[in-house]
C-alpha positions in Angstrom: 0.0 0.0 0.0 2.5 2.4 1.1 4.7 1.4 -2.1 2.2 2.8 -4.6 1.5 5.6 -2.5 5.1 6.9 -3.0 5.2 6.0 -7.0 1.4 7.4 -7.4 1.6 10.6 -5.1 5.1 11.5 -4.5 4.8 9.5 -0.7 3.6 10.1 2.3 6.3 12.3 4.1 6.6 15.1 1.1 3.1 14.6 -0.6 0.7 17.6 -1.2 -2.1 17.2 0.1 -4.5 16.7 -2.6 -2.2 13.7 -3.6 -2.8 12.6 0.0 -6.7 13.2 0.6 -6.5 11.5 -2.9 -4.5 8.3 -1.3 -6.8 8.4 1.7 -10.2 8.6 -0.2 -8.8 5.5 -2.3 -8.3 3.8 1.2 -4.5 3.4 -0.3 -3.5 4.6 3.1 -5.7 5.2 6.5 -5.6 8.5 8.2 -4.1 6.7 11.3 -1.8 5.0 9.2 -0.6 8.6 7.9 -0.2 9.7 11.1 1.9 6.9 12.4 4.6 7.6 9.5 4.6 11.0 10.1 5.1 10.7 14.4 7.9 8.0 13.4 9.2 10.4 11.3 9.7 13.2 13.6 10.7 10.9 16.3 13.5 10.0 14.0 15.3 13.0 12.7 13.8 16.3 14.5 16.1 16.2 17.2 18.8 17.6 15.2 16.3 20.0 13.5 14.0 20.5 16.5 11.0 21.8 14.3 7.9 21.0 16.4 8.8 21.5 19.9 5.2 21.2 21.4 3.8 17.3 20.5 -0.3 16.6 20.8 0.5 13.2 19.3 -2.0 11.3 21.2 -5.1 13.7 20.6 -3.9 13.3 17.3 -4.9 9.9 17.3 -8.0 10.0 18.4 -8.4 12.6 16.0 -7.0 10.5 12.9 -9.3 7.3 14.6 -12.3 9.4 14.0 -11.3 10.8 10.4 -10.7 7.2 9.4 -14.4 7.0 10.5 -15.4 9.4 9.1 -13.9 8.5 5.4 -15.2 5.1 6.3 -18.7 6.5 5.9 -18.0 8.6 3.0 -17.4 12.0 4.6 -15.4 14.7 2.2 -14.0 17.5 4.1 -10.9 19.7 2.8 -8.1 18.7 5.1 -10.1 15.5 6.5 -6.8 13.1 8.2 -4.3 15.4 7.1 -1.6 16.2 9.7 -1.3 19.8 10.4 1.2 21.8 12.6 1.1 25.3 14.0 3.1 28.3 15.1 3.2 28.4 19.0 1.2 31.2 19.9 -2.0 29.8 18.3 -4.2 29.0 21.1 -4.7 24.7 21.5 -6.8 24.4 24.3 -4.7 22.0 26.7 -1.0 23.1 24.4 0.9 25.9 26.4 1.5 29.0 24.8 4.2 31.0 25.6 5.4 32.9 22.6 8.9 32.0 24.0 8.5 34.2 26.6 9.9 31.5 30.3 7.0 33.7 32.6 4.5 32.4 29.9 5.9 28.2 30.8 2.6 27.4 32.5 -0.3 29.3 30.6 -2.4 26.8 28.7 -5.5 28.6 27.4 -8.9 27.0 27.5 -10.1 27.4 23.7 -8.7 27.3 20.5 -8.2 29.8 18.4 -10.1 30.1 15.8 -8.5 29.7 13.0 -7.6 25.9 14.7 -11.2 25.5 15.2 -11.5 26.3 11.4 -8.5 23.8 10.7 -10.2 21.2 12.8 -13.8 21.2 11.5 -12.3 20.8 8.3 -11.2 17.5 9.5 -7.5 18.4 9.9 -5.2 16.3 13.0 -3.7 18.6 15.0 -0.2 17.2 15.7 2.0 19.5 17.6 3.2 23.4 17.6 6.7 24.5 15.8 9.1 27.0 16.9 9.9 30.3 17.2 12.2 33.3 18.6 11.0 35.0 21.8 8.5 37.5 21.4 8.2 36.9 17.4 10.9 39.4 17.0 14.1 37.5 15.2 14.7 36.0 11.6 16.1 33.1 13.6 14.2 30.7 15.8 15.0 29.8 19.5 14.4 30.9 22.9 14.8 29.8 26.4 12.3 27.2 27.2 12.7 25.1 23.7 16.3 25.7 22.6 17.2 26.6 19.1 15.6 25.5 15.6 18.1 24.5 12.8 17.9 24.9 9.0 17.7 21.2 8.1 19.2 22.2 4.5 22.1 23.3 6.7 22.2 22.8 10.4 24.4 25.7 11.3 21.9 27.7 9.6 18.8 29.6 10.9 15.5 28.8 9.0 14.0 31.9 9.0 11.6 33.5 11.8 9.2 33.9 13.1 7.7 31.2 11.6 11.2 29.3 11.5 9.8 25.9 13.0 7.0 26.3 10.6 9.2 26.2 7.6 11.4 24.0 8.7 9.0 21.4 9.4 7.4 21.2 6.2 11.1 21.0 4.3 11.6 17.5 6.7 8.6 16.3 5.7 6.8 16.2 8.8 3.4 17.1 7.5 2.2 19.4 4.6 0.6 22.2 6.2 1.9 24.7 8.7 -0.4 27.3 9.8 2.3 30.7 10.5 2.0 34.8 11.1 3.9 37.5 9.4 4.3 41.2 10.3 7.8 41.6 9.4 8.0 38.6 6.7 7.7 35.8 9.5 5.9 34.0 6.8 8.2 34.2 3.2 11.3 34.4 5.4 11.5 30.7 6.6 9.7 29.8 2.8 12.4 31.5 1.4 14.9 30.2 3.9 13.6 26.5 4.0 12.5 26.3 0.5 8.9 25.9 0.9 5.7 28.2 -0.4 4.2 30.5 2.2 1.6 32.9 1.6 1.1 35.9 3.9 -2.4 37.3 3.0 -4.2 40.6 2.7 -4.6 42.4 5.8 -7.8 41.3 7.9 -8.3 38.1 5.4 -7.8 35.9 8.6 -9.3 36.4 11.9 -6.9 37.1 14.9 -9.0 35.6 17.2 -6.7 33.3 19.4 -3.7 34.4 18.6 -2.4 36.8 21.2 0.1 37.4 23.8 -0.7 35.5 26.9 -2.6 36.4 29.6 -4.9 38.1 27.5 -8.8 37.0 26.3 -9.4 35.8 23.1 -11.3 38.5 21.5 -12.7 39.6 18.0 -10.6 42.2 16.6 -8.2 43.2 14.0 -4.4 43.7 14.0 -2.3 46.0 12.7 0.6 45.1 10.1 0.2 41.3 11.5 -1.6 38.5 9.5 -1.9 34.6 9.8 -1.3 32.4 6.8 -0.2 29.1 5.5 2.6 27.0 4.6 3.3 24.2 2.5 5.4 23.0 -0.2 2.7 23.4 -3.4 0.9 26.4 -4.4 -2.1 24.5 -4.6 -2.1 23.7 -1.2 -1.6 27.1 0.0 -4.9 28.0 -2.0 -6.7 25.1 -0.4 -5.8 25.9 2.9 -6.2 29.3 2.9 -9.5 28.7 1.7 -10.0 26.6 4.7 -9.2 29.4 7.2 -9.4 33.3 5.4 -13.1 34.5 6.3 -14.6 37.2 8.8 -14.6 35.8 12.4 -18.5 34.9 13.0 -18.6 36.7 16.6 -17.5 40.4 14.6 -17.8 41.4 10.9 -18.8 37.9 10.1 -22.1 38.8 11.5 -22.5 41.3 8.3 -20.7 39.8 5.8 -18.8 36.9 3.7 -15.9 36.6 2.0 -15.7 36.4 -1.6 -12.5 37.0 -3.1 -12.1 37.7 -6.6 -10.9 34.9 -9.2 -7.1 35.0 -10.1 -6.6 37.5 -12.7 -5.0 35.4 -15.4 -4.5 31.1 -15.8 -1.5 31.6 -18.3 1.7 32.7 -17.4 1.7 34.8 -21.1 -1.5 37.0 -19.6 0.6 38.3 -16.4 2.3 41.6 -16.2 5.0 41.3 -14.0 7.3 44.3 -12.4 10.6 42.5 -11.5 12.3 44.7 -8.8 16.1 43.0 -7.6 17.1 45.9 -5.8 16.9 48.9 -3.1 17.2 52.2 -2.5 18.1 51.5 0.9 19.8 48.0 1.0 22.1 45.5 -1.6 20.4 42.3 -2.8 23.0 39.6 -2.6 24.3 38.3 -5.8 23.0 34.9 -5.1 19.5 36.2 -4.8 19.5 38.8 -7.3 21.1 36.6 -10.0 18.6 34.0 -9.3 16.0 36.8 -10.0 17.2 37.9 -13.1 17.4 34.0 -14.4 13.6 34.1 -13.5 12.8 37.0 -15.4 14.5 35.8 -18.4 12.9 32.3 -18.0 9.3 34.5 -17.7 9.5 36.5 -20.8 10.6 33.2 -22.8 7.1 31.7 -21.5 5.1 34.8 -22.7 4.6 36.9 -19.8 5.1 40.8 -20.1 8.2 41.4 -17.8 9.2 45.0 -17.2 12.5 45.6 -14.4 11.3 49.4 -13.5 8.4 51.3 -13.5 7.7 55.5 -12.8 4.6 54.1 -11.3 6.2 52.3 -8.4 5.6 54.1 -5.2 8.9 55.2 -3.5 10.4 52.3 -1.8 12.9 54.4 0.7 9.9 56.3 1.9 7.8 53.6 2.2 10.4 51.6 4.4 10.7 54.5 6.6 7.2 54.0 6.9 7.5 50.3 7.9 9.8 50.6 10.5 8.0 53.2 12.0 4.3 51.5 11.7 6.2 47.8 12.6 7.6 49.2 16.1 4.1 51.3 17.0 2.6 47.4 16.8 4.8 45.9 18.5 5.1 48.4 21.3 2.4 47.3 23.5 4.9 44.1 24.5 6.9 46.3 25.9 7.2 46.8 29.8 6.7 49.8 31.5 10.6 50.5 31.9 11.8 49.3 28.1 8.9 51.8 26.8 10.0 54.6 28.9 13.5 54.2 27.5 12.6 53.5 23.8 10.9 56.9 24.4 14.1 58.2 25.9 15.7 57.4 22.4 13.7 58.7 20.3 13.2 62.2 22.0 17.5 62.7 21.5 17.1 61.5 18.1 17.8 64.8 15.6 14.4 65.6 13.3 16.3 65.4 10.1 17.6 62.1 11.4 15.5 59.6 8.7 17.5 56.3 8.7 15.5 53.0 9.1 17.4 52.8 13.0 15.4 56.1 13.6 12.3 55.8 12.3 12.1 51.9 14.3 13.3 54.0 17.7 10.1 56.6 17.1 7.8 53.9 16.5 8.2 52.3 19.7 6.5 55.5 21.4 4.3 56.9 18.8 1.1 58.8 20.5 -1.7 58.3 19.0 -2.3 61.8 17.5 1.3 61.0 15.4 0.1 57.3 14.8 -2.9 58.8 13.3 -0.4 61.1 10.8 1.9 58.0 9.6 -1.5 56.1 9.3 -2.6 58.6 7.1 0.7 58.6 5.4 0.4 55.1 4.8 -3.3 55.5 3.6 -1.5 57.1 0.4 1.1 54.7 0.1 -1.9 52.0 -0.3 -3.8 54.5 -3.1 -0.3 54.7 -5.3 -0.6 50.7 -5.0 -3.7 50.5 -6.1 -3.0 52.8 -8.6 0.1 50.7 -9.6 -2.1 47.7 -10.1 -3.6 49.0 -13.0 -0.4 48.7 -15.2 0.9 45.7 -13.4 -0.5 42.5 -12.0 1.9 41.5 -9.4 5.4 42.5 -8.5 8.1 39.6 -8.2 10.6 41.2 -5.5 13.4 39.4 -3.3 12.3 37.7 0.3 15.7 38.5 1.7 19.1 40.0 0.8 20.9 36.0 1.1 19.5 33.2 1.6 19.5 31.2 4.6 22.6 32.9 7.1 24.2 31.2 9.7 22.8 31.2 13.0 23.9 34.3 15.4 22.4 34.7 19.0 24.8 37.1 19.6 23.4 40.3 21.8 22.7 42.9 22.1 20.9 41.8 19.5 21.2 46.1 17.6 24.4 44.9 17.4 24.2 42.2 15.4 24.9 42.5 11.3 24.3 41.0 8.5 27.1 39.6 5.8 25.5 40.5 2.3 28.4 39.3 -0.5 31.3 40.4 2.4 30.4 44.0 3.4 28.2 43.9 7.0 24.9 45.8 7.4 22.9 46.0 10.2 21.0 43.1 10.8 17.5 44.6 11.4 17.6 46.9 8.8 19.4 44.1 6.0 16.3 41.7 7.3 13.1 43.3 8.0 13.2 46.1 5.0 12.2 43.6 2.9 8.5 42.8 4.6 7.9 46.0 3.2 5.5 46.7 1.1 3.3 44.1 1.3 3.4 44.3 5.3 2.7 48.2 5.4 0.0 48.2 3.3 -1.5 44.8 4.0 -0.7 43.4 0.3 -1.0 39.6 -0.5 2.1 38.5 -0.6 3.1 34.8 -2.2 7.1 32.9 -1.5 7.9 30.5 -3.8 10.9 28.7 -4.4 13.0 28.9 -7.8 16.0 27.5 -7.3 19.2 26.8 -5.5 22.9 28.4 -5.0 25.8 26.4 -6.2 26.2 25.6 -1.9 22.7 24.0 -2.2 20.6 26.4 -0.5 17.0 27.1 -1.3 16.2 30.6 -2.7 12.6 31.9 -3.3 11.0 35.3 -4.2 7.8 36.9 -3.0 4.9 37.8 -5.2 3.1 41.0 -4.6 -0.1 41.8 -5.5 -3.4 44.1 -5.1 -5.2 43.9 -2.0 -7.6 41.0 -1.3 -6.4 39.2 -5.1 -4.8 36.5 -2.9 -5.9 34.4 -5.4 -4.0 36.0 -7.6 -0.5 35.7 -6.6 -1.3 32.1 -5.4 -1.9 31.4 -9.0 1.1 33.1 -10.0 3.0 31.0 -7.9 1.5 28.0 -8.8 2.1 29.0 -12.6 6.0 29.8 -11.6 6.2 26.2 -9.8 4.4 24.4 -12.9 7.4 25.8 -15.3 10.1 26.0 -13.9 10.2 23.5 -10.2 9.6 24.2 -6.7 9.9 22.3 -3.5 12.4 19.9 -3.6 13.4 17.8 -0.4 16.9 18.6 1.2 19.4 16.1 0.4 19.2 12.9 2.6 15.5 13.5 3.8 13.8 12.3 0.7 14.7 8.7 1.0 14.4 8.4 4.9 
């Protein structure tokens, strides 16, 4: 059974999960049986990689006892017996969540959140909870209470963040969905790091609801910047799950109204128009990444697609990043304690007013009042009409996920300290990392990783496709259309055959 499995749908450790639900309908494989192979399988090699550091594996099976039942009687749900893992601050009622934060150790909240509510009644198994750097706030993943997550394309290399375990999870095969979050690319950093797909959606497209810092109440509401979304290692997955989980939460707006998102603009990769920006104002692209971009861009036009490398009508991407920095600190400021906020404030008032680099504008975030939130919100309120306006010439924007690809891991602190090799000159590391999240986060853009191919040292590198606001569907397609031509996820070497 399990033979034909792996010659019909690619196996059961890196099969999509259509190829899967298809093996289960066909009672090739059981649910339970799935399950089994993937526990084994991260009992065997995630100690090196230490991807999903929170394991539900026997709710799991009971879960995967009553799918099988369920499929026994003819039930057809989208992810019905397919194992699932999330991002540690989801709420799993009985799962701690800490957010890496050691005061957090014991806090176990008593409901999901609801986008695992959403997973579940979809008929997904719930297996465990992956990775990530304290507080959300590093493009590496570890903290004190579950140690350090490793690349598993390279083990001295970090797999991205936030979403690191995430991403690295889904390249060693231990499942084919990950459910992650992104405000500062916490989703297409660990795609583009591990070599997987990740799609970080519009703004607002998936409820909040359970995903917040602990002690706090679950409650309705929307974010700012922050967004959950999916990862897998196929396009079409990413559009099945999201579809699964993107919606208005039912106790808010979802009183009023339903989601329908528009169809993809185009099914042929000849109907796209495509801005291909390698560079910025601000900060060098790597020659590994940018290189790779051009060969993209070259292999596009030769399939048809309009391809154009500059445009007057892209908004101004130093200003925008400004922007960012400012908008991403004002959102994360309310983690901060009473004493770190009086000090950021401290900073920022000796800062000089003609001071503009991405270092300043971060520092004045932190302390924003609301009347000067209200001005950058308003700034920003632009930025999002000159996209729109954009869209009209263009369909999607291919851009870089990162400067490099996957860097080697550095806990040094302070962690302003830190920098960043880019092709052997040093930047600063938040600056070289985070102004790429921008502009999709700043203006709550879909925003698609894919992989396209890999450096002569054998790491993954992937871009991210921007598009209009709420056309998720889109730059999924896109993506998909990318992967069809030209590859995508591709095991790392010695995982495929174990």
């Amino acid at each position: 059974m399990q033979k034909e499995l792996n010659a019909d749908a690619g196996g059961l450790s890196y099969g999509s999960i259509s190829a899967l639900l298809s093996a289960l309908h066909l009672r090739k494989v059981s649910a339970s049986e799935l399950l089994e192979h993937t526990i084994a399988r991260i009992e065997a090699l995630d100690e090196p990689i230490n991807a999903i550091i929170v394991r539900d594996f026997d709710r799991a099976r009971d879960a995967a006892r009553a799918a099988d039942a369920a499929l026994g009687r003819g039930e057809r749900l989208p992810l019905l017996g397919i194992p699932v893992t999330l991002k540690e601050p989801f709420n799993v009622a009985g799962l701690p969540t800490t957010w890496g934060f050691p005061h957090f150790r014991d806090f176990q909240p008593a409901d999901d959140a609801l986008v695992v509510s959403r997973l579940k009644a979809a008929g997904a198994v719930i297996i465990g909870k992956t990775n990530i750097p304290i507080g959300l706030r590093d493009f590496q993943s570890y903290n004190e209470i579950y140690g350090v997550t490793n690349n598993p394309w390279d083990l001295g290399r970090s797999p991205g963040g936030s979403s690191g375990g995430c991403g690295a999870a889904l390249a060693a095969g231990f499942g084919p969905l990950s459910i992650g979050s992104d405000i500062g690319g916490s989703i297409r950093v660990p795609s583009h790091f591990c070599g997987v797909f990740g799609h970080k959606p519009s703004l607002g497209l998936v409820p909040l609801r359970g995903y917040s810092l602990p002690p706090a109440s679950p409650v309705p509401g929307h974010g700012d910047l922050a967004v959950i979304g999916p990862m897998a290692r196929t396009a079409a997955d990413l559009a099945l799950s999201l579809y699964v989980i993107a919606g208005p939460d039912e106790a808010r707006d979802g009183i009023g109204y339903r989601l329908a998102l528009p169809a993809p603009r185009h099914d042929q990769l000849r109907d796209f128009r495509i801005l291909v920006i390698d560079t910025h104002p601000l900060m060098p692209t790597g020659d590994a990444v940018r290189s790779a971009i051009g060969r993209l861009a070259e292999r596009l036009e030769q399939s048809g697609a309009r391809v154009a490398r500059s445009s007057t009508s892209l908004p101004d991407l130093a200003a925008s990043a400004r922007l960012y920095m400012k908008l991403l600190n004002a959102a994360r400021s309310p983690r901060l304690t009473p004493a770190a906020l009086a000090e950021a404030q401290g900073v920022a008032a000796s800062l000089a007013p003609d001071d503009r680099s991405l270092q300043a504008e971060r520092a004045r975030g932190w302390g924003l009042i609301h009347r000067e939130w209200l001005a950058t919100d308003a700034a920003r309120l632009q930025l999002q009409q000159k996209w729109y306006q954009f869209f009209r010439e263009f369909d999607a924007v291919i851009y870089p996920v990162a400067a490099v690809p996957a860097f080697p891991q550095d806990q040094s602190e302070p962690f302003d300290a830190r920098q960043l090799d880019i092709d052997g000159k040093h930047y600063n590391y938040s600056d070289a990392c985070f102004i790429w999240a921008d502009p999709a986060s700043t203006c709550g853009l879909p925003a698609t990783a894919v992989p396209i191919e890999r450096t002569p040292e054998g790491l993954p590198v992937g871009v991210q496709i921007i598009g209009p606001y709420l056309e998720d569907r889109t730059t999924i397609a896109l993506a998909g259309l990318i992967e069809h031509e030209f590859g995508g996820f591709v095991p790392p070497p010695g995982l495929a055959a174990k």
